[in-house]
Structures are given as structure tokens and as C-alpha cells.
NULUM-18287 format. One record per residue (C-alpha): residue number from 0; residue in three letters; x, y, z. Coordinates in Angstrom, 3 decimals, padded with zeros to 6 digits, always signed. Layout:
BEGIN
+------+-------+----------+----------+----------+
! dogu ! lumti !       c1 !       c2 !       c3 !
+------+-------+----------+----------+----------+
!  NUM !   ALA !        X !        Y !        Z !
...
+------+-------+----------+----------+----------+
This chain:
BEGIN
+------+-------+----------+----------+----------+
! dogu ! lumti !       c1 !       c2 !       c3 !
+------+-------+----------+----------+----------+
!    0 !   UNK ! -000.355 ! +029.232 ! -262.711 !
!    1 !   UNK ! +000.751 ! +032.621 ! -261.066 !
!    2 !   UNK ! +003.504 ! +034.380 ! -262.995 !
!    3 !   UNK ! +006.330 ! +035.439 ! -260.504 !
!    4 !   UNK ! +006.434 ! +038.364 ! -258.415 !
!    5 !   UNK ! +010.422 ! +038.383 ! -257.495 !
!    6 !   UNK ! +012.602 ! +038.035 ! -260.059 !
!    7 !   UNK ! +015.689 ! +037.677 ! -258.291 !
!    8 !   UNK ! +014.747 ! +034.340 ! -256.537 !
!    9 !   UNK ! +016.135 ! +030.997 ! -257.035 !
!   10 !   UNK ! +015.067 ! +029.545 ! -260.884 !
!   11 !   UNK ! +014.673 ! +026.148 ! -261.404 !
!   12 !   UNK ! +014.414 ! +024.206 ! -264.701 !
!   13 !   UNK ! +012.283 ! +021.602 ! -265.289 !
!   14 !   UNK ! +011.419 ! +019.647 ! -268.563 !
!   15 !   UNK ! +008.337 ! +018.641 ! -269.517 !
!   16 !   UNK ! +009.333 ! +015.618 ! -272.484 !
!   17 !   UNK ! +007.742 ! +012.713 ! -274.574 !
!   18 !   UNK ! +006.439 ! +011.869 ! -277.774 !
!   19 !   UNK ! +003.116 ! +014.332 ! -279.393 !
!   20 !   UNK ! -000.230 ! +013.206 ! -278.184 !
!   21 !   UNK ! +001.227 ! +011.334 ! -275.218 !
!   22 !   UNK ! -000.651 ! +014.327 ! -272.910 !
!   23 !   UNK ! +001.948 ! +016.704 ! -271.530 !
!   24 !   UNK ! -000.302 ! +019.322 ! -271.888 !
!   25 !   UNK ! -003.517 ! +018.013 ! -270.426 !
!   26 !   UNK ! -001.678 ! +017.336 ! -267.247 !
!   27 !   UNK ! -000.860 ! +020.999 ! -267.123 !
!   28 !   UNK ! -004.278 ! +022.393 ! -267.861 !
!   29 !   UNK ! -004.980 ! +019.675 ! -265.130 !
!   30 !   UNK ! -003.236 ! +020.717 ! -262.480 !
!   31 !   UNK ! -004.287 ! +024.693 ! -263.610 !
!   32 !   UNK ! -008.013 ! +023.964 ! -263.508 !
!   33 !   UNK ! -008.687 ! +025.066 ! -267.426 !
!   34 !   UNK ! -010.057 ! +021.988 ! -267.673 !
!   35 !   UNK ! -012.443 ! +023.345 ! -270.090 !
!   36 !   UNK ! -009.367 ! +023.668 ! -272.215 !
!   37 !   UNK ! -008.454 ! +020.180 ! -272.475 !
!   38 !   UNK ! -010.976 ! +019.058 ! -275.196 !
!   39 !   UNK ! -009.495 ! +021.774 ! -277.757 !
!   40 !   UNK ! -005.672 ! +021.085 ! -277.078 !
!   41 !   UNK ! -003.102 ! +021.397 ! -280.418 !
!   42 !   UNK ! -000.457 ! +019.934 ! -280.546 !
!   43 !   UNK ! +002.639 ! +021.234 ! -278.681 !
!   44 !   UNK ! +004.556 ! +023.533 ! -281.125 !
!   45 !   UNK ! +008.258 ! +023.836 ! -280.153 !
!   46 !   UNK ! +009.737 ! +024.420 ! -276.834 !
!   47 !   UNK ! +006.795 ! +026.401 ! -274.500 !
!   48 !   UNK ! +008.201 ! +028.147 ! -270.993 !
!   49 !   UNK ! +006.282 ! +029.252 ! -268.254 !
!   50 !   UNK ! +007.241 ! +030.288 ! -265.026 !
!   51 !   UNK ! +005.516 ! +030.001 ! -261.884 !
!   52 !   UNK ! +006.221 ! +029.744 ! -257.775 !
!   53 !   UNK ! +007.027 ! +027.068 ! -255.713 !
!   54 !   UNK ! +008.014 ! +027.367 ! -252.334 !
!   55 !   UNK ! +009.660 ! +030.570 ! -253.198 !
!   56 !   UNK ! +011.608 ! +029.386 ! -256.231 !
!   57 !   UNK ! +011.011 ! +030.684 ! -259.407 !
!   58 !   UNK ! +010.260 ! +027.593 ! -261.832 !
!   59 !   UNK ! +010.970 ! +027.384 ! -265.266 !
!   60 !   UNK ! +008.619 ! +024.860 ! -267.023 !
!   61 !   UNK ! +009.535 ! +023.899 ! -270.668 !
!   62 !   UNK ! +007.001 ! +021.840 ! -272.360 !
!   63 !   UNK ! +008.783 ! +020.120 ! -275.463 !
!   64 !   UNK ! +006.320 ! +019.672 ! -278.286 !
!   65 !   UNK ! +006.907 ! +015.776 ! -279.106 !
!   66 !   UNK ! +006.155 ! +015.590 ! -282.701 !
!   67 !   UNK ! +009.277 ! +013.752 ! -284.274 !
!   68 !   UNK ! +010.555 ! +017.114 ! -286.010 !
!   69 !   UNK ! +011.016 ! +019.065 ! -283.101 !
!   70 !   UNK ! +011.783 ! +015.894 ! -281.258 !
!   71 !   UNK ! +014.872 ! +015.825 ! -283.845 !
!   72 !   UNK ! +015.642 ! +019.859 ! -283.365 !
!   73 !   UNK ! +016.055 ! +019.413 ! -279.499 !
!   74 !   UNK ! +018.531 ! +016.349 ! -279.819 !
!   75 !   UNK ! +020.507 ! +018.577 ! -282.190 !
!   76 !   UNK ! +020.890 ! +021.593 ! -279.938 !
!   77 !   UNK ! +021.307 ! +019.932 ! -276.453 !
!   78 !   UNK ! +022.172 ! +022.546 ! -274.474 !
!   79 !   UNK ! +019.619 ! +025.136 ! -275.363 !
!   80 !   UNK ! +016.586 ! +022.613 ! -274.419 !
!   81 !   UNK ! +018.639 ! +020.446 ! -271.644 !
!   82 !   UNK ! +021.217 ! +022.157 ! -269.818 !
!   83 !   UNK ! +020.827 ! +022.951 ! -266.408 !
!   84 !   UNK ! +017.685 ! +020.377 ! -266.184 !
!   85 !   UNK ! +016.588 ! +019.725 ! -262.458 !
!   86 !   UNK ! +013.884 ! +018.066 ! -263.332 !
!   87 !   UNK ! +012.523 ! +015.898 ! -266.028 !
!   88 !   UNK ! +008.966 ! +015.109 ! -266.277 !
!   89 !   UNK ! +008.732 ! +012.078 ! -269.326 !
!   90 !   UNK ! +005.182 ! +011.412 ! -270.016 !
!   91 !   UNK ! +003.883 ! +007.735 ! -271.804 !
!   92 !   UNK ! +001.199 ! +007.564 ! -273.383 !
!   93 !   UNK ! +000.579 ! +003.495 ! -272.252 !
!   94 !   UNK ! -002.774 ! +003.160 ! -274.447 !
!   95 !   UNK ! -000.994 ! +003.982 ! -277.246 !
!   96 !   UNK ! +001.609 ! +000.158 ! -277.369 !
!   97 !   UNK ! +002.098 ! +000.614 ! -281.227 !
!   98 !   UNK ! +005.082 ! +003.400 ! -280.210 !
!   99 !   UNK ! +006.318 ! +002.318 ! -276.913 !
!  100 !   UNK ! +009.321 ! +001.554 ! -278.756 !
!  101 !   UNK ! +009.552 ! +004.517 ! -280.221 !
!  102 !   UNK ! +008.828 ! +006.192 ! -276.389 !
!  103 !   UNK ! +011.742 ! +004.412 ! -274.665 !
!  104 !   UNK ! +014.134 ! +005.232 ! -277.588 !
!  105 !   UNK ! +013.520 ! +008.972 ! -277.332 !
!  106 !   UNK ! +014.036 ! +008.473 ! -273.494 !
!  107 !   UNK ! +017.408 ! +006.848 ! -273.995 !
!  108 !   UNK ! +018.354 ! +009.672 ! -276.466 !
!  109 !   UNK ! +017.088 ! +012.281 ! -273.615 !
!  110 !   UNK ! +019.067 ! +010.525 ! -271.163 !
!  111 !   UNK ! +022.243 ! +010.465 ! -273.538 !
!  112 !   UNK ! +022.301 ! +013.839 ! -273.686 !
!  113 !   UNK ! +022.078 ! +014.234 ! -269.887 !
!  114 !   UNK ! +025.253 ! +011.916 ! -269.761 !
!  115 !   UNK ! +026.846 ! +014.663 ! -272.344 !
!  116 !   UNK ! +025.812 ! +017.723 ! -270.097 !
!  117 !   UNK ! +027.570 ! +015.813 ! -266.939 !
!  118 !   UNK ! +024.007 ! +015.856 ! -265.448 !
!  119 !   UNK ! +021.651 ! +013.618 ! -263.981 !
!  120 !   UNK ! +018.312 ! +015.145 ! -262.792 !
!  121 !   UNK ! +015.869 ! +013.145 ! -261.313 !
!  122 !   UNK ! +013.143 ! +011.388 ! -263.964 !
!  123 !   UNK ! +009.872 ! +011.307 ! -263.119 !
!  124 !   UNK ! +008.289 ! +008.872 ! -265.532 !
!  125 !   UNK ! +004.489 ! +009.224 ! -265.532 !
!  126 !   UNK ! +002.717 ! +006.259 ! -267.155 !
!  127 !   UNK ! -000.322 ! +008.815 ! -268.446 !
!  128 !   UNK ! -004.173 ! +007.876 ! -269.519 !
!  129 !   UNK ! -004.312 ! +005.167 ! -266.830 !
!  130 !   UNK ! -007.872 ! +005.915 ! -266.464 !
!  131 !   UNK ! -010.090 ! +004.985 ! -263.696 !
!  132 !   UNK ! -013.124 ! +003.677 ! -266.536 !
!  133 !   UNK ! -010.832 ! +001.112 ! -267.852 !
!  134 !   UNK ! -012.526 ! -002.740 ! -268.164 !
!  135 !   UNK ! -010.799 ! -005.071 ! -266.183 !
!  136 !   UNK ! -009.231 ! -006.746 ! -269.216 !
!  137 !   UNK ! -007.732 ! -003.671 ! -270.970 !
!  138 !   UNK ! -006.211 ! -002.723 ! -267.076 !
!  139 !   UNK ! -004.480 ! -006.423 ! -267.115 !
!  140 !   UNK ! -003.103 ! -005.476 ! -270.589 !
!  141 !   UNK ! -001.899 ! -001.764 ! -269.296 !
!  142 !   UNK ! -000.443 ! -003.459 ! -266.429 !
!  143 !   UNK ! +001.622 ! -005.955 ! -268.625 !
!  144 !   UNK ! +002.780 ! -002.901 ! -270.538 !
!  145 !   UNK ! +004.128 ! -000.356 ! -267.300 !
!  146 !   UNK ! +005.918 ! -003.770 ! -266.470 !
!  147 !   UNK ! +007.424 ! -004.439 ! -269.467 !
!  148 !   UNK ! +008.241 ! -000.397 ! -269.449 !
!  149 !   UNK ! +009.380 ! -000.432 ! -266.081 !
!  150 !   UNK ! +012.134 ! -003.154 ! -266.749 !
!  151 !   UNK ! +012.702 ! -001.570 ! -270.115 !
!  152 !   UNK ! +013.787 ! +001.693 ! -268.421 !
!  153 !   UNK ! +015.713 ! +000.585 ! -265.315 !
!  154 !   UNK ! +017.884 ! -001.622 ! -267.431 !
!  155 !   UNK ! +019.321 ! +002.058 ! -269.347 !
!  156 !   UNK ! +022.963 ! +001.656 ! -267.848 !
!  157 !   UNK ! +024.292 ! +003.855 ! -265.200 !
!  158 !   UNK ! +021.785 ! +005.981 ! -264.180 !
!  159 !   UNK ! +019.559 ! +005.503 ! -261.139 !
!  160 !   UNK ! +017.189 ! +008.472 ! -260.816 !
!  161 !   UNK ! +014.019 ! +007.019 ! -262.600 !
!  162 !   UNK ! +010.753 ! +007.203 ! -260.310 !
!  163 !   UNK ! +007.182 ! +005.673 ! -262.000 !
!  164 !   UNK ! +003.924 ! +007.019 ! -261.554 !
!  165 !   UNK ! +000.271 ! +006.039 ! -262.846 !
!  166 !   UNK ! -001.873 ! +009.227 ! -263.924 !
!  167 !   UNK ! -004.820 ! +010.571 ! -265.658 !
!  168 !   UNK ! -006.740 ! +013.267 ! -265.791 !
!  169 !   UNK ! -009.572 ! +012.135 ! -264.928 !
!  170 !   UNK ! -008.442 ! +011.110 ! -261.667 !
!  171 !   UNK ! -006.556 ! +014.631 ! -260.803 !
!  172 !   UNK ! -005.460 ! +012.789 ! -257.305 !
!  173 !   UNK ! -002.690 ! +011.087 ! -259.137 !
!  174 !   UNK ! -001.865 ! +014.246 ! -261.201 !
!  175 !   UNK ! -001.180 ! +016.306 ! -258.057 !
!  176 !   UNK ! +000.648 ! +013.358 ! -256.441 !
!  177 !   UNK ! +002.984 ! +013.340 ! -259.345 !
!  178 !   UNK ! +003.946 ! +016.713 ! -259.966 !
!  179 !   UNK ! +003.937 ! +017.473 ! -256.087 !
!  180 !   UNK ! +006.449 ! +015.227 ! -255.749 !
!  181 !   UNK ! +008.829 ! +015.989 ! -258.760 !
!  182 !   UNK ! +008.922 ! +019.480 ! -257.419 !
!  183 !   UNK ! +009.695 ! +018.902 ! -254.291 !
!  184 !   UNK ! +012.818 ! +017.002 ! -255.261 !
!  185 !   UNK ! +014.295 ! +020.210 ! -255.788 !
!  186 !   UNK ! +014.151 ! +020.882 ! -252.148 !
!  187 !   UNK ! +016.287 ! +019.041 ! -249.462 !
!  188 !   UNK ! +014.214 ! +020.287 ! -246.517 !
!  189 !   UNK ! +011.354 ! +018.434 ! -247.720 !
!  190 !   UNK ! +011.897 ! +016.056 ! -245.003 !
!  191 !   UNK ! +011.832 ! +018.439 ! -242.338 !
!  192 !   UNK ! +008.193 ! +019.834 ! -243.529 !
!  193 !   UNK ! +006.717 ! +015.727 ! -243.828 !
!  194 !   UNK ! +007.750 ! +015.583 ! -240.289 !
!  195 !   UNK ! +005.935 ! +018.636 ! -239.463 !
!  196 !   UNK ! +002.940 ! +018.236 ! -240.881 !
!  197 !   UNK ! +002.046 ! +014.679 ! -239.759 !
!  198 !   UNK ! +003.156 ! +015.312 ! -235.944 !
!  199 !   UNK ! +000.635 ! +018.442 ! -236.454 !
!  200 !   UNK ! -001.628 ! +015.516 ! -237.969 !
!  201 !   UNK ! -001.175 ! +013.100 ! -235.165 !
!  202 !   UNK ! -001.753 ! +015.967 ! -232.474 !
!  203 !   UNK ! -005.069 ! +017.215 ! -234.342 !
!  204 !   UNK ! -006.561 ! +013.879 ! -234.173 !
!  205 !   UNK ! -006.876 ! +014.380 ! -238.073 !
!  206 !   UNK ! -007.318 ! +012.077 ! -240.853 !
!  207 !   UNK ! -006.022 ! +013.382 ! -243.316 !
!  208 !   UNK ! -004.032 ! +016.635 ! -244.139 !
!  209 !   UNK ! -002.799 ! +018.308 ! -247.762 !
!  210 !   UNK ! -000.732 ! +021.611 ! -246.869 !
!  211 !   UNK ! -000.996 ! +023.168 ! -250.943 !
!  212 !   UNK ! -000.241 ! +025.849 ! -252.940 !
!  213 !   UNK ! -002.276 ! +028.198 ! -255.111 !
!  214 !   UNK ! -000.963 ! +025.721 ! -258.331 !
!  215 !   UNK ! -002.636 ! +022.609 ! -256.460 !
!  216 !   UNK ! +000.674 ! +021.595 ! -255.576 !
!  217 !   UNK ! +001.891 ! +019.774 ! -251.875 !
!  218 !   UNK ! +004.189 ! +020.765 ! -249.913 !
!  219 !   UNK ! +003.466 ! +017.994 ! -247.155 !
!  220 !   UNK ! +000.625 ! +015.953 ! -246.089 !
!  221 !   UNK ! -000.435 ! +013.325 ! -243.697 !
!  222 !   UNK ! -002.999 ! +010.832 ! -244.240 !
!  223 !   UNK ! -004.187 ! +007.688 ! -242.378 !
!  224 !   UNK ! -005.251 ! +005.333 ! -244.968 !
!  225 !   UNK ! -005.005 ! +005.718 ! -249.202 !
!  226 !   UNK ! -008.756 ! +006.771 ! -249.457 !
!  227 !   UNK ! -008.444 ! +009.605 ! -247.360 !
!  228 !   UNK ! -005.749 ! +010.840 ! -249.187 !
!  229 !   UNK ! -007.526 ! +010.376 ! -252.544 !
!  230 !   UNK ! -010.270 ! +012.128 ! -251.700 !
!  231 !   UNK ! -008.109 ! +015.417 ! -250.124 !
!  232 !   UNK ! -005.890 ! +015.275 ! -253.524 !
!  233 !   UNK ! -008.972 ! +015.443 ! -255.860 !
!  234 !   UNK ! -010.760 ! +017.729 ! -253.546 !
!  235 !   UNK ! -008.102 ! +020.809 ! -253.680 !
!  236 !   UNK ! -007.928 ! +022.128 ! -256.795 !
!  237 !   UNK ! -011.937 ! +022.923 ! -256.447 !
!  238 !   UNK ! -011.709 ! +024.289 ! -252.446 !
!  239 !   UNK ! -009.146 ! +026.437 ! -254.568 !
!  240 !   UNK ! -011.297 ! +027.754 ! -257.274 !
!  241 !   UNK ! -014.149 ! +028.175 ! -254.386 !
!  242 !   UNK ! -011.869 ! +030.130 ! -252.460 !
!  243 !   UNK ! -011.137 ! +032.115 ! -255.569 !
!  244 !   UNK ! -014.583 ! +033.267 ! -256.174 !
!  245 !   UNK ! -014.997 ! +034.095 ! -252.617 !
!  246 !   UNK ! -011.960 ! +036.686 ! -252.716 !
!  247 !   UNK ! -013.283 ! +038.556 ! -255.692 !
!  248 !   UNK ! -017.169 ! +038.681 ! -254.274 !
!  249 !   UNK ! -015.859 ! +039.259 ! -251.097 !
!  250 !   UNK ! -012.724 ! +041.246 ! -251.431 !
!  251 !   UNK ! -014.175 ! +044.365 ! -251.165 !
!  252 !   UNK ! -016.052 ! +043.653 ! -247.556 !
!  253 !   UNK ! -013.120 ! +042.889 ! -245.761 !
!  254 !   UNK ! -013.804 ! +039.386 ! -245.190 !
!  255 !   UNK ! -010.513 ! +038.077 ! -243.366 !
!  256 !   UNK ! -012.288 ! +034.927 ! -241.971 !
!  257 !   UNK ! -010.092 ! +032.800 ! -244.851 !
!  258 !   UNK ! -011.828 ! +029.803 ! -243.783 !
!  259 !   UNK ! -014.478 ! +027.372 ! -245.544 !
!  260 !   UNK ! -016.003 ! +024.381 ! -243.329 !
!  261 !   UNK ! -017.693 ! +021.694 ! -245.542 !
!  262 !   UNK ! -019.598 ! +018.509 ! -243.562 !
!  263 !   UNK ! -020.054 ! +015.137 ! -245.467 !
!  264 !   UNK ! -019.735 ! +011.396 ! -244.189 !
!  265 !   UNK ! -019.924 ! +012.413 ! -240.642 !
!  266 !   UNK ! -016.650 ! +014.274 ! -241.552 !
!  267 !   UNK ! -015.665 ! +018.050 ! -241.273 !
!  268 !   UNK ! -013.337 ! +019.342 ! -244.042 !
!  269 !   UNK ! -011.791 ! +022.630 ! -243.616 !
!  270 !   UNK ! -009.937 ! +024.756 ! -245.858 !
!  271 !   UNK ! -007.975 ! +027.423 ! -244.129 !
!  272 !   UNK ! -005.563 ! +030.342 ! -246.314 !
!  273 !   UNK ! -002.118 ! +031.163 ! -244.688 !
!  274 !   UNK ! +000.839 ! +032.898 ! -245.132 !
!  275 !   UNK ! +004.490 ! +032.095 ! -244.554 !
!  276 !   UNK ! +005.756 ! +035.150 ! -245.841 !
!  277 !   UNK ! +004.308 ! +038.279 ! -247.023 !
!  278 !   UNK ! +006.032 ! +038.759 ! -250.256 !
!  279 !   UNK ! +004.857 ! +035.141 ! -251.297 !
!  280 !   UNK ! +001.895 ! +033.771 ! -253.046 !
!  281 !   UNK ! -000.286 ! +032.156 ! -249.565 !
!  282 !   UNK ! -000.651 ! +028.504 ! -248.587 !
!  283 !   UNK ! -003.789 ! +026.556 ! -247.963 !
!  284 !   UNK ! -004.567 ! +023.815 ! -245.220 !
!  285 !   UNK ! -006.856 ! +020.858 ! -245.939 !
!  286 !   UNK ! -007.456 ! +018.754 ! -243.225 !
!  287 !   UNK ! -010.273 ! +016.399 ! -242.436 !
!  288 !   UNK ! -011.381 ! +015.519 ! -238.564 !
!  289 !   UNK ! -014.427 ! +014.787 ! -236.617 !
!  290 !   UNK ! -015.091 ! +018.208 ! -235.238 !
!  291 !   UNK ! -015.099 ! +021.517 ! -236.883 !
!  292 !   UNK ! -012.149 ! +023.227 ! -235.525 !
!  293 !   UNK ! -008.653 ! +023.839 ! -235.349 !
!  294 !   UNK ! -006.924 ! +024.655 ! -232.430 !
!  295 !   UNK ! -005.283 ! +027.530 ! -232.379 !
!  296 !   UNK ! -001.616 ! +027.243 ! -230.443 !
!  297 !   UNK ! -001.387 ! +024.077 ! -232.451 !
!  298 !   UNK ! -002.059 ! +026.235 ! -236.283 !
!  299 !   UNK ! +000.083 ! +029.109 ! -235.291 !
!  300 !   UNK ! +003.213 ! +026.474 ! -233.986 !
!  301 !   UNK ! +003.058 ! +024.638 ! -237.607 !
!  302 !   UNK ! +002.930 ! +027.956 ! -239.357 !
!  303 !   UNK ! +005.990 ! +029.384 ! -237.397 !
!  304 !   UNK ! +007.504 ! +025.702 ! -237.672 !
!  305 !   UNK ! +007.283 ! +025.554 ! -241.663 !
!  306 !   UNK ! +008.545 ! +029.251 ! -241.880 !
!  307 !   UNK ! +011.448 ! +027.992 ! -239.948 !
!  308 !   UNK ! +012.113 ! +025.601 ! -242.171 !
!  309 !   UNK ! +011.397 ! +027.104 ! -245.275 !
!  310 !   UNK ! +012.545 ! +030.881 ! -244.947 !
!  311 !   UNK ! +015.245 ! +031.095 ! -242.397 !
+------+-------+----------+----------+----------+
């Protein structure tokens, strides 16, 4: 992710929690494309920050090593490690049923020392290694398990800000998904840019639409059935890395077309950079149609819309 350029803008905390192995880590490398790193993670030591930009905001990302000593060390010093949490990211391991116990009780302790802090961030639970290569059988098991969770974690008394998601890394659609949407319940316009984006879908005659950053994050998207979106999710992150080797070959030839067309199906997918302000890191459109174009009036009015919305 891209280190911050301002910093004097907004900062946002968000936690990155759960027990060792349970893959908090190989959902960031994920959604950074070092996915060559994955297969040589260590564990988590301590309390790791990064920082990186979304939508202008400066976020600070804490990834809490899980293993039960440091597990032990942030329960002891709450407001170093929780304070001031906007966001908390809780991932379960659901292969792993010998410590699901063990998972929800760490949760409750997490959430007890919200209830201390007078806080009560939104938690994104993530129900991690839900892997697309599963056997039928082990998925009925898995299923039986993110139920059981499920009721497990909405019966923790008086609080009301748990949201469940299925991921894995190996389908880095419902990665994306995930974290997109944790983020942008930091922002209250995020309404206002949905709109936008899928009346700019509906005009296009598009179907589908991811509006993303340079961390493979959305920031709105509009999509006419669940396969389209699928395949737009899992296709970003590499039109990013594509678009990253074109700047450095062709960053020195003044190449300011910005724009990749790719046919396949009898569908045109086009990847188009943008800016919405100067000082920021730019955006990216993904949309797929049945022609290979965009029309201009329409482009420029969503790009003056969303800077609207976002900067003014």
C-alpha cells in the first residue's frame, strides 16, 4: 500500500484482530498483490501499523499478532491497542473448529474492552479460508459452523454493529468486497457516491462497474447480476499491476492515453486512470459494456460529481 503523502489529513484507526494463524496477514498481502509473499508468512509479532490512503484519509492499520501472549498484553493495556478504534476487522479461521471457542471468547474480551473505552466501532467479522476448492461435504460442515458462529456472536449483549463476511484468498473477489466495505464505513457520503456510480452505470448501458483505488479498494460500483461483479472484483488488482508496468515502461514517452481496452466473451473491459484531486493518489474505472467506449460528457459529469461529493 502507498505510504501517505499529507500528513495533516484526517487519520483513521482500524484494527486488524483474531487468534495466530487465523490469516490476518494473508488478507493483507492479498489485497497488496505480494502474493508471492503469502507462502513464507511468520507469525504476527506484536502490534504492526501501517498507514495508507483512502479517499483522502490517512489510515492507520494495526495488525495484532494473535498468539495467546500478546493476545494477553493487548487486553492488559486497552487503551494503547484499542482506543480510538473505527474499525475492527476480526478474522476466523472456520477450518480450524478445535478453537472456535477460544475465537469467540477473545471476541467477547475485545468487545469488553470497547464497552470500557465508551466505544462501539463497527465489526467486520470475516469468516476466512472459505475456499472455493472445498468438497461439497466439508462446505456443509463450514456452513454449520458460520451458523453456529453467527448466532454465537449476535447473542454478545448490547451491541449491534457486527457485519459477517465469507473470504479467502484464493478467491480475492471476496477479499476486496470485505475490506472495501469496512472502510467505507468510515465515510457517511458513501451513499451519495453508490448513487452516482450506478445512475452513471444505468446511463452507460454497462454491466458492471468497480470505481477503485491504487490499494484494490471500492469506492462504489454497480453491477447487474453477482457474476459480473465477481469477475470485475478479481479482475482489479491485476488491471492494477498491468497499469503499473505500463507507467514505468512508458513514463518516460509521455504516454497520457491512461486507458487499457481488453475484449473477452463478446465483452469489452476497460480500465481508465483518473484523478479527483491533484494532491491525491488517482482512481481507476472498471467497467464492462458491449462496445469499446466511454462517452465522454457522461466520464467528465461522474468525475466532477464524485469530486463534489468527496472534496467540497
Amino acid at each position: 500500500m502507498e505510504y501517505l503523502r499529507d500528513e495533516k489529513a484526517e487519520t483513521s484507526k482500524i484494527l486488524f484482530s483474531g487468534l495466530d494463524d487465523a490469516g490476518k496477514t494473508s488478507i493483507i498481502l492479498a489485497l497488496q498483490r505480494e502474493f508471492a509473499k503469502i507462502a513464507n508468512i511468520e507469525p504476527t509479532k506484536g502490534a504492526q501499523r501501517r498507514m495508507f490512503e483512502f479517499l483522502g484519509k490517512n489510515i492507520s492499520e494495526w495488525d495484532l499478532g494473535g498468539q495467546q501472549t500478546y493476545r494477553i498484553a493487548y487486553l492488559k493495556n486497552p487503551t494503547k491497542y484499542f482506543t480510538e478504534t473505527e474499525v475492527l476487522i476480526y478474522v476466523i479461521d472456520i477450518k480450524n473448529k478445535q478453537r472456535i471457542q477460544e475465537c469467540l471468547s477473545y471476541l467477547q474480551d475485545v468487545v469488553n474492552e470497547f464497552r470500557k473505552l465508551e466505544i462501539e466501532p463497527p465489526i467486520f467479522i470475516l469468516f476466512h479460508k472459505y475456499d472455493p476448492a472445498l468438497s461439497r461435504s466439508i462446505y456443509e460442515q463450514i456452513d454449520k459452523t458460520v451458523l453456529y458462529l453467527k448466532n454465537k456472536i449476535l447473542s454478545i449483549p448490547n451491541y449491534n454493529q457486527f457485519y459477517f463476511r465469507n473470504t479467502s484468498i484464493y478467491n480475492l473477489s471476496t477479499i476486496i468486497s470485505a475490506m472495501s466495505e469496512a472502510l467505507l464505513a468510515l465515510y457517511p457520503k458513501t451513499d451519495l457516491v453508490q448513487k452516482t456510480i450506478y445512475e452513471f452505470g444505468i446511463k452507460s448501458k454497462a454491466d458492471g462497474i468497480a470505481v477503485i483505488d491504487s490499494n484494490s479498494l471500492i469506492i462504489g460500483w454497480f453491477y447487474r447480476n453477482e457474476g459480473m461483479k465477481d469477475i470485475l472484483l478479481a479482475s482489479a488488482p491485476y488491471f492494477l499491476s498491468l497499469n503499473t508496468s505500463f507507467d514505468y515502461t512508458e513514463g518516460m514517452e509521455g504516454n497520457n492515453e491512461n486507458k487499457m481496452v481488453i475484449q473477452r466473451h463478446g465483452k469489452y473491459f476497460l480500465f481508465r486512470k483518473f484523478s479527483l484531486n491533484e494532491d491525491l493518489e488517482p482512481f481507476y474505472l472498471l467497467i464492462s459494456k458491449d462496445t469499446p467506449e466511454i462517452n465522454k460528457d457522461d466520464f467528465n459529469a461522474l468525475i466532477n460529481i464524485l469530486t463534489e461529493i468527496l472534496y467540497k
